[in-house]
N, C-alpha and C positions, 0 to 999 in steps of 0.2 A: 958297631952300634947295636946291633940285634942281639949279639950275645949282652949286652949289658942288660936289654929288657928280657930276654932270659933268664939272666942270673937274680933281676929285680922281681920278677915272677916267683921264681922257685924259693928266695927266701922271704918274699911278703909271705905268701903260705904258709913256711914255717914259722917263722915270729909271729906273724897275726894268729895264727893256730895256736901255740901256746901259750901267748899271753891270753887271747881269745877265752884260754881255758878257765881263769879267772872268772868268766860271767856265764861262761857254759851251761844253759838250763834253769839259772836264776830269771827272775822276773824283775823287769825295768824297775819296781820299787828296790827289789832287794840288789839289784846293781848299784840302787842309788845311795840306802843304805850301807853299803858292804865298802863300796870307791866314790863317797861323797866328792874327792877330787879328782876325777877319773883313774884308772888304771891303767898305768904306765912302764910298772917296774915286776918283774918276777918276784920279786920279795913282799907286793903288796899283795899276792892271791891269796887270798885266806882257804886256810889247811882244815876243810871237813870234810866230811866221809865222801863226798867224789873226789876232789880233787889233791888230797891227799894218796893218792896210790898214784902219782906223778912227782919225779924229780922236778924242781925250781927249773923254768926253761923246759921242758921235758914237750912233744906235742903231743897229739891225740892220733887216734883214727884217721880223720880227716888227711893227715899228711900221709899215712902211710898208703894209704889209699890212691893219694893225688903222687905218689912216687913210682907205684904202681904204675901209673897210668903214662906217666913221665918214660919209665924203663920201657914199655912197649912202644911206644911213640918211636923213641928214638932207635931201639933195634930195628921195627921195625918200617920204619921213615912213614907211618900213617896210621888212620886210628883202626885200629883193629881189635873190634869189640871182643868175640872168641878167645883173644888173646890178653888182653887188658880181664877178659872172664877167669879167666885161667891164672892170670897173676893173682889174685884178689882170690880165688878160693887156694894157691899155695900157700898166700900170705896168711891165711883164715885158719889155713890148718898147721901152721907154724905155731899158736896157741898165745897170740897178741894178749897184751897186757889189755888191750882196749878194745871192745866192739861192741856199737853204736845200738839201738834196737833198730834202726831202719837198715842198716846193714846186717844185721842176724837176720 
């Protein structure tokens, strides 16, 4: 039973992240504008200059960040800031497609 709300955690994350991407930094008018029937489907995120540098499906930051955080957890059975530090500046210097301005 626990590995199921584990595995329901690690892909709410992922899908809510990039469908997420869709509304990403718009303002409630222009979400309401943009997905007058909500946004539900990868093929309804309208393609301009942010979210355009994403494949359909594709996440952000946010996931790889929260994967980050996942890999250390689990090697290291607890949370270990240092090292969760340390994943997140390899991941930073691997030269991501995406990073955040609260994360720069």
């Amino acid at each position: 039973m626990k590995i199921n709300k584990i595995k329901g955690t690690i892909y709410g994350q992922v899908i809510g992240d990039a469908l997420g991407l869709g509304a990403e930094f718009m303002s409630k008018e222009e979400v309401q504008a943009n997905y007058p029937n909500s946004l539900t489907d990868y093929n309804q995120i309208v393609q301009d200059d942010h979210r355009s540098k994403w494949a359909k499906g594709a996440w952000t930051d946010d996931t790889d960040q929260f994967l980050c955080i996942m890999d250390s957890m689990l090697e290291k059975g607890k949370v270990d800031l240092p090292d969760i530090a340390s994943r997140f500046y390899q991941w930073y210097r691997a030269n991501p497609k995406d990073v955040g301005n609260t994360t720069m």
